[in-house]
TIKENU-869535 format. One record per atom (N, C-alpha, C): z, y, x; residue in one letter; atom name. Coordinates in nm, 4 decimals. Layout:
TIKENU-869535
{w Z | v Y | u X | residu A | atome CA}
...
end
This chain:
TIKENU-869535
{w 0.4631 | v -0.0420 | u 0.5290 | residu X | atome N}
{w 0.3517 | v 0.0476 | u 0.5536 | residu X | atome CA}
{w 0.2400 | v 0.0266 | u 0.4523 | residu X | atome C}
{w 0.2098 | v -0.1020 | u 0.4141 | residu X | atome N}
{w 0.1232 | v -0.1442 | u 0.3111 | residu X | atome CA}
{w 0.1339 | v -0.0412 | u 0.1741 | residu X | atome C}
{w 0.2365 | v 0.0176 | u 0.1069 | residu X | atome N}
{w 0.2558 | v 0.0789 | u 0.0266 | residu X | atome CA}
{w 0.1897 | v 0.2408 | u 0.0495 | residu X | atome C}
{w 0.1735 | v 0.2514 | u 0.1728 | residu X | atome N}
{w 0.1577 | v 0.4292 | u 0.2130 | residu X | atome CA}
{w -0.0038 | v 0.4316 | u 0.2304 | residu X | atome C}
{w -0.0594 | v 0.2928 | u 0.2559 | residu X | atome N}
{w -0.2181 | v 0.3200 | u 0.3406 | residu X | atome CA}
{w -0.3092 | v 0.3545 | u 0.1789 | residu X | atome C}
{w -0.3853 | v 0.4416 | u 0.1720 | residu X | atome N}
{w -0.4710 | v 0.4196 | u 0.0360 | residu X | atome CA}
{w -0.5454 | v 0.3468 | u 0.0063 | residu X | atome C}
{w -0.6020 | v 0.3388 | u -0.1664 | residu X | atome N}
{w -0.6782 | v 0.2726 | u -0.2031 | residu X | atome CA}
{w -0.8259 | v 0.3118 | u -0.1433 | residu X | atome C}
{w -0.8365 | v 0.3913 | u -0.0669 | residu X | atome N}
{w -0.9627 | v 0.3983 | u -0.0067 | residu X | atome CA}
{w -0.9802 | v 0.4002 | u 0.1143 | residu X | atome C}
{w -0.8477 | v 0.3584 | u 0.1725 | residu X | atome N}
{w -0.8775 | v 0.3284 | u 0.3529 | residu X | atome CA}
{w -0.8656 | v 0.2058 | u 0.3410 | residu X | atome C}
{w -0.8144 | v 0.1058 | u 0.2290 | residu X | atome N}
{w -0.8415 | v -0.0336 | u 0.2214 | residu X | atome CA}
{w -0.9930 | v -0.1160 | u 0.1732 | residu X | atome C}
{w -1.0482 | v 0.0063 | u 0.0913 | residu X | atome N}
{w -1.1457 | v -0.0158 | u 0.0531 | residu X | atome CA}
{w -1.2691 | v -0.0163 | u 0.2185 | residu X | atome C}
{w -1.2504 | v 0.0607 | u 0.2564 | residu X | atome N}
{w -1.3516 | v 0.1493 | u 0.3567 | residu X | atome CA}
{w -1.2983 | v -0.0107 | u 0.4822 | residu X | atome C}
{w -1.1893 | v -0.0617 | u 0.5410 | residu X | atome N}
{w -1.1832 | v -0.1364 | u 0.5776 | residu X | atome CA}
{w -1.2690 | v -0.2660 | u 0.5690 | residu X | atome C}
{w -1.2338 | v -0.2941 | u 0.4051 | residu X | atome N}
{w -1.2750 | v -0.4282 | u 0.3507 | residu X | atome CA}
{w -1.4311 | v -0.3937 | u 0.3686 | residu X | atome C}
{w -1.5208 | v -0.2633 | u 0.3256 | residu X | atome N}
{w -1.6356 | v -0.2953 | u 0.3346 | residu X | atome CA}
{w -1.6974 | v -0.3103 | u 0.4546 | residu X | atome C}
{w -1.6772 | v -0.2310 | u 0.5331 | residu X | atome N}
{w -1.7366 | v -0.2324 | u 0.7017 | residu X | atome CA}
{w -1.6666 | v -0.3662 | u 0.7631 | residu X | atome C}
{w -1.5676 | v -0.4297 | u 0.6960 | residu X | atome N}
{w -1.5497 | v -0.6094 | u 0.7629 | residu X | atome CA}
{w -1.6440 | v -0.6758 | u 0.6960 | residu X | atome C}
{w -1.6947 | v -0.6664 | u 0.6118 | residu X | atome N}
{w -1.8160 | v -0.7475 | u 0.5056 | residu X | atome CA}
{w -1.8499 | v -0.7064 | u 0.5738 | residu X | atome C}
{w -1.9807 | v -0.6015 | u 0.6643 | residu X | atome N}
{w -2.0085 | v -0.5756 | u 0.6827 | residu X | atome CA}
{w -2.0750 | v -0.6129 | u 0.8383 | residu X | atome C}
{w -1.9804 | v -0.6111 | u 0.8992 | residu X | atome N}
{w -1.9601 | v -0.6851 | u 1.0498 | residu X | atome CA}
{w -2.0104 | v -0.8118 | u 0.9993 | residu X | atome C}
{w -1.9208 | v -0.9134 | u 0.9285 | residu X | atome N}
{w -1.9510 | v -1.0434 | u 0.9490 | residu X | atome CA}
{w -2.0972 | v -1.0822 | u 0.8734 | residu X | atome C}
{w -2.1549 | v -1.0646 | u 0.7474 | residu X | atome N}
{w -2.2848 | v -1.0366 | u 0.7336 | residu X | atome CA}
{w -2.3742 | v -0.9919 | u 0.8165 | residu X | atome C}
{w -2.3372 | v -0.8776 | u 0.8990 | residu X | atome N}
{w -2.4045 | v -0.8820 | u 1.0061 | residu X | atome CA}
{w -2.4490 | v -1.0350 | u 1.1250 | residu X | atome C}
{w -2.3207 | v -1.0844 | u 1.1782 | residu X | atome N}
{w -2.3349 | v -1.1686 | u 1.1973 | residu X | atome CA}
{w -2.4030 | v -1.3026 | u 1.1936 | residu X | atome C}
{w -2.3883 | v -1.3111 | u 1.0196 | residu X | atome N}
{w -2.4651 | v -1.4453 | u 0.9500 | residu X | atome CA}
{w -2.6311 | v -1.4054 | u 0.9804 | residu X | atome C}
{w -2.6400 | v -1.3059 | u 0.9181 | residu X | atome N}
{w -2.7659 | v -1.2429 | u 0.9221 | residu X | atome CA}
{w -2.8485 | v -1.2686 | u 1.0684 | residu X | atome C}
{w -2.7881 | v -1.1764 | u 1.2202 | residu X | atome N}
{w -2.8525 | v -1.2040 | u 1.3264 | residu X | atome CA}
{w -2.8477 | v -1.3882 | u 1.3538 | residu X | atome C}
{w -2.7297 | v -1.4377 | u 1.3114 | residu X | atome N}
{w -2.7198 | v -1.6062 | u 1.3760 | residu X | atome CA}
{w -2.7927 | v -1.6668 | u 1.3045 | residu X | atome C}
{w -2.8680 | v -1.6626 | u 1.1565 | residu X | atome N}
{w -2.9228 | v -1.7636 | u 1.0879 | residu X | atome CA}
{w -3.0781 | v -1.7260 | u 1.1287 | residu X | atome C}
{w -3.1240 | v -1.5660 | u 1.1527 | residu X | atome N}
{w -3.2538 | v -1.5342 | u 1.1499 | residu X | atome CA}
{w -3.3081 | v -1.5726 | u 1.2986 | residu X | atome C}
{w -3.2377 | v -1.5011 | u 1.4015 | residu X | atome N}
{w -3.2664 | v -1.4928 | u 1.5304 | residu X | atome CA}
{w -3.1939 | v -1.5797 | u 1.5920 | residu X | atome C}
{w -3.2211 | v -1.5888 | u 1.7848 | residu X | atome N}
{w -3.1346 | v -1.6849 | u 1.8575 | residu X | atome CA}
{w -3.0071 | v -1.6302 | u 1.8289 | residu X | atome C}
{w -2.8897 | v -1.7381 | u 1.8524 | residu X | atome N}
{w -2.7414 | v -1.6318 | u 1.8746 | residu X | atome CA}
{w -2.7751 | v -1.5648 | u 2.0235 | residu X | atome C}
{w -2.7232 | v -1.4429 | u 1.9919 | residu X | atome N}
{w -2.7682 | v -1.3422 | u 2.1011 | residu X | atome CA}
{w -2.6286 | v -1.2549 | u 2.0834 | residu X | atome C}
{w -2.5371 | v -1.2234 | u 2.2246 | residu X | atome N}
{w -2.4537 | v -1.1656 | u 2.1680 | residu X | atome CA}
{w -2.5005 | v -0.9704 | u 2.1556 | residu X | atome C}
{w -2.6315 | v -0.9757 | u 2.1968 | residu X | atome N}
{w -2.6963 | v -0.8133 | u 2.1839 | residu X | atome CA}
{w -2.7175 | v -0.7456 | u 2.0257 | residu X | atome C}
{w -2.7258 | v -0.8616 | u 1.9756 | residu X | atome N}
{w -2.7557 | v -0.8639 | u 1.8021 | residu X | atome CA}
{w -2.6512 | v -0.8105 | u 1.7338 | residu X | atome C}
{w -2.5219 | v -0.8648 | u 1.7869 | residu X | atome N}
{w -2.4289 | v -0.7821 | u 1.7417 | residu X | atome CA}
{w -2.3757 | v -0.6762 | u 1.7932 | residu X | atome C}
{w -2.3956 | v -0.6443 | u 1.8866 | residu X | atome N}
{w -2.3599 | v -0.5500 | u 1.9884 | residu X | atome CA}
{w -2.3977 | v -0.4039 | u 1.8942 | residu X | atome C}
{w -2.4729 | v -0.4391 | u 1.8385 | residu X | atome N}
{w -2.5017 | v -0.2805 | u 1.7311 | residu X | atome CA}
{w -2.3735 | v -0.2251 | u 1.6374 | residu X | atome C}
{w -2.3280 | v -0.3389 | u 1.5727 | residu X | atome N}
{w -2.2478 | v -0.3144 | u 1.5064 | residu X | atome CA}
{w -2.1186 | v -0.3016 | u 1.5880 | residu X | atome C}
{w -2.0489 | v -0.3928 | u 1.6806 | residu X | atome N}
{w -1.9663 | v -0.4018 | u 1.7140 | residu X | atome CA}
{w -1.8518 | v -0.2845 | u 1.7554 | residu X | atome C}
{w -1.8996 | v -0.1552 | u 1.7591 | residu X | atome N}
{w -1.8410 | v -0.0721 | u 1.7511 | residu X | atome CA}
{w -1.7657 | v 0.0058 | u 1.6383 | residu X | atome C}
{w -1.8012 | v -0.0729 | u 1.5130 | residu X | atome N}
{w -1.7395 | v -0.0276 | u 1.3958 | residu X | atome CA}
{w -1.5703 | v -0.0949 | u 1.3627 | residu X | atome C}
{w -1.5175 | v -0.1838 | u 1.4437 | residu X | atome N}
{w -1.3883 | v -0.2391 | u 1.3894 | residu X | atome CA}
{w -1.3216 | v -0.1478 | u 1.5085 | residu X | atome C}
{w -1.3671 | v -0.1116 | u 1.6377 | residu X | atome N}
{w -1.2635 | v 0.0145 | u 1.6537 | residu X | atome CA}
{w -1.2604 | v 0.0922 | u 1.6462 | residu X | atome C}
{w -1.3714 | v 0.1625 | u 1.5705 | residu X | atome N}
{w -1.4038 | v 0.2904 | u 1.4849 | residu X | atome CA}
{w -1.2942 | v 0.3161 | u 1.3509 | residu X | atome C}
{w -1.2753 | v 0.1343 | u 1.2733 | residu X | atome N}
{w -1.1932 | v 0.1576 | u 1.1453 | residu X | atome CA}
{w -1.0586 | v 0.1535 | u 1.2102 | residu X | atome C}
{w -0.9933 | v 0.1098 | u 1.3234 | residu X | atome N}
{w -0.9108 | v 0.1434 | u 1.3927 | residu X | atome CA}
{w -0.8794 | v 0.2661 | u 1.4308 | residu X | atome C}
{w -0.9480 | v 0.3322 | u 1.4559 | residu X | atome N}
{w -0.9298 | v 0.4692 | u 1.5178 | residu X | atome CA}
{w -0.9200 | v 0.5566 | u 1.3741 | residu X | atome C}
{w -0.9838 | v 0.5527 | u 1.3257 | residu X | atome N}
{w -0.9402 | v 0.6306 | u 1.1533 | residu X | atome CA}
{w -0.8191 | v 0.5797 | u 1.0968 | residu X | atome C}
{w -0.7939 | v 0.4513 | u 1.0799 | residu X | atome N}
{w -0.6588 | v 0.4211 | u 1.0427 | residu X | atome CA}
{w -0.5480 | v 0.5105 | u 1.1003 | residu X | atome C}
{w -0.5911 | v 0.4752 | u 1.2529 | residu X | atome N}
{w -0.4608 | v 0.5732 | u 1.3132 | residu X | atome CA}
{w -0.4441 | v 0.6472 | u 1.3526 | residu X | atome C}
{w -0.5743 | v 0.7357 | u 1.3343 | residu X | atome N}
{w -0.5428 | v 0.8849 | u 1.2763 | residu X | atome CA}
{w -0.4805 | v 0.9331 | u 1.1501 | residu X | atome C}
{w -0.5318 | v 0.8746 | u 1.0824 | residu X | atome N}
{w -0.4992 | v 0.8940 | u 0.9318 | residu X | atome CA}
{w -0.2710 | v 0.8583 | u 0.9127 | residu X | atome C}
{w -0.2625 | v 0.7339 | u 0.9868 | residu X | atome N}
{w -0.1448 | v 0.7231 | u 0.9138 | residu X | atome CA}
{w -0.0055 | v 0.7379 | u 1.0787 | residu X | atome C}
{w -0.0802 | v 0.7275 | u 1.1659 | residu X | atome N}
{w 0.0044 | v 0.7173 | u 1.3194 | residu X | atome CA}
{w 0.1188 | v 0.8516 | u 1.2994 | residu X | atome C}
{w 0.0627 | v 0.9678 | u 1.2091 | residu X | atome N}
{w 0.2035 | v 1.0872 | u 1.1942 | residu X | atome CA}
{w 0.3254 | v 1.0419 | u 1.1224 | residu X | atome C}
{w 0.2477 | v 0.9663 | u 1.0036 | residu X | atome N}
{w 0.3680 | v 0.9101 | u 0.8958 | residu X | atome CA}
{w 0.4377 | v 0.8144 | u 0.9390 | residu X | atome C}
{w 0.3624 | v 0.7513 | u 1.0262 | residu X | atome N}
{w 0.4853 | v 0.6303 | u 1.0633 | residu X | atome CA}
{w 0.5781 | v 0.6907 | u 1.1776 | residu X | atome C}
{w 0.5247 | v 0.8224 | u 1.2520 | residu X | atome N}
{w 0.6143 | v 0.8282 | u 1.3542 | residu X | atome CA}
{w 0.6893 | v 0.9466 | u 1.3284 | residu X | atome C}
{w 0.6640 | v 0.9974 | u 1.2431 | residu X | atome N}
{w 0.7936 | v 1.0454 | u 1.0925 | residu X | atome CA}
{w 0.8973 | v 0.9488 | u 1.0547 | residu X | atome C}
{w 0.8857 | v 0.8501 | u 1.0430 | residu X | atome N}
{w 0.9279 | v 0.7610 | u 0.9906 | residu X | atome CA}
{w 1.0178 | v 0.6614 | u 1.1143 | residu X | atome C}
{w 0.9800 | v 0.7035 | u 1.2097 | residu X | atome N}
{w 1.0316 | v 0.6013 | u 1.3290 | residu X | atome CA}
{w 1.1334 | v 0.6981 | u 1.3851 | residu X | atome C}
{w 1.1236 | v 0.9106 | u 1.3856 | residu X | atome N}
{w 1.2223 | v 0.9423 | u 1.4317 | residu X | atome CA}
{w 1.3347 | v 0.9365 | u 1.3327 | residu X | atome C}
{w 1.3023 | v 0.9358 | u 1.1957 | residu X | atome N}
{w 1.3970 | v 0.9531 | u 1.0660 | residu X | atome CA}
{w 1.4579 | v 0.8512 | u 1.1320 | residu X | atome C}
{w 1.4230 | v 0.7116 | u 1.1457 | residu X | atome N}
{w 1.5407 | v 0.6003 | u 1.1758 | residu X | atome CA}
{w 1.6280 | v 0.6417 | u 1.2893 | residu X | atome C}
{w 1.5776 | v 0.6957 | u 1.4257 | residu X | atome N}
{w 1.6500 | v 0.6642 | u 1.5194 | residu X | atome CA}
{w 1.7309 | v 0.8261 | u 1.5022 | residu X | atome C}
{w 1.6710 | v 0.9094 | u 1.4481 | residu X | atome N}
{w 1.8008 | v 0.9980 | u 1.4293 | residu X | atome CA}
{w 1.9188 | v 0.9458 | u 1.3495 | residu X | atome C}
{w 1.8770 | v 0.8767 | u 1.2326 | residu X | atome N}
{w 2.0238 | v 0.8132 | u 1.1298 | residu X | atome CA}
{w 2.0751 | v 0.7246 | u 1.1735 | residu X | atome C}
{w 2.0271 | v 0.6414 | u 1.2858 | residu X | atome N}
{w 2.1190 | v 0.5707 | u 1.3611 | residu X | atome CA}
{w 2.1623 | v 0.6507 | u 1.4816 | residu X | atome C}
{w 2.1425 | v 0.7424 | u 1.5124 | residu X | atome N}
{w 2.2032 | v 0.8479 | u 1.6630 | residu X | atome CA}
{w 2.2903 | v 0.8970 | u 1.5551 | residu X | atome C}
{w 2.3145 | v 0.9204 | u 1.4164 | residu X | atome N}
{w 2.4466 | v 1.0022 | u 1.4020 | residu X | atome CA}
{w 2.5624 | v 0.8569 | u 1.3608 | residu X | atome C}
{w 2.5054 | v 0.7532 | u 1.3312 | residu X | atome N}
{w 2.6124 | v 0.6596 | u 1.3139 | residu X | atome CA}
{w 2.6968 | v 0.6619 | u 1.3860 | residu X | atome C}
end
C-alpha cells in the first residue's frame, strides 16, 4: 500500500504529527501538564485518519475484491 499513498498525503501526515507533538512540548514545558491543553489539538490524528481513508479505502477494496475473485475462479 506504501507505494499507492502520495507524496502529499505523507507529507500532510508528517506535518500535522510535528504538529501534535510540538504541541505537546509546548503546553508541558510552558503550562501545568493539563490534559485540556491538548485537547485542542487532539482531534487532528483522527481527522488525518479519516482523509487517509477516504482518500485510499476504494483502492484497497478494489484491490481486496480483485484477490478474492482470482482466487473464486481457481
Amino acid at each position: 500500500m506504501r507505494r499507492y499513498v502520495a507524496p502529499a498525503a505523507v507529507l500532510a501526515v508528517v506535518v500535522l504529527g510535528l504538529g501534535v507533538v510540538a504541541n505537546a512540548f509546548v503546553t508541558g514545558g510552558l503550562a501545568n501538564v493539563l490534559d485540556r491543553l491538548q485537547s485542542r489539538v487532539a482531534w487532528v490524528v483522527p481527522f488525518v485518519a479519516m482523509l487517509l481513508l477516504v482518500q485510499y479505502a476504494p483502492l484497497a477494496a478494489r484491490q481486496l475484491l480483485a484477490r478474492v475473485r482470482a482466487s473464486a475462479r481457481l
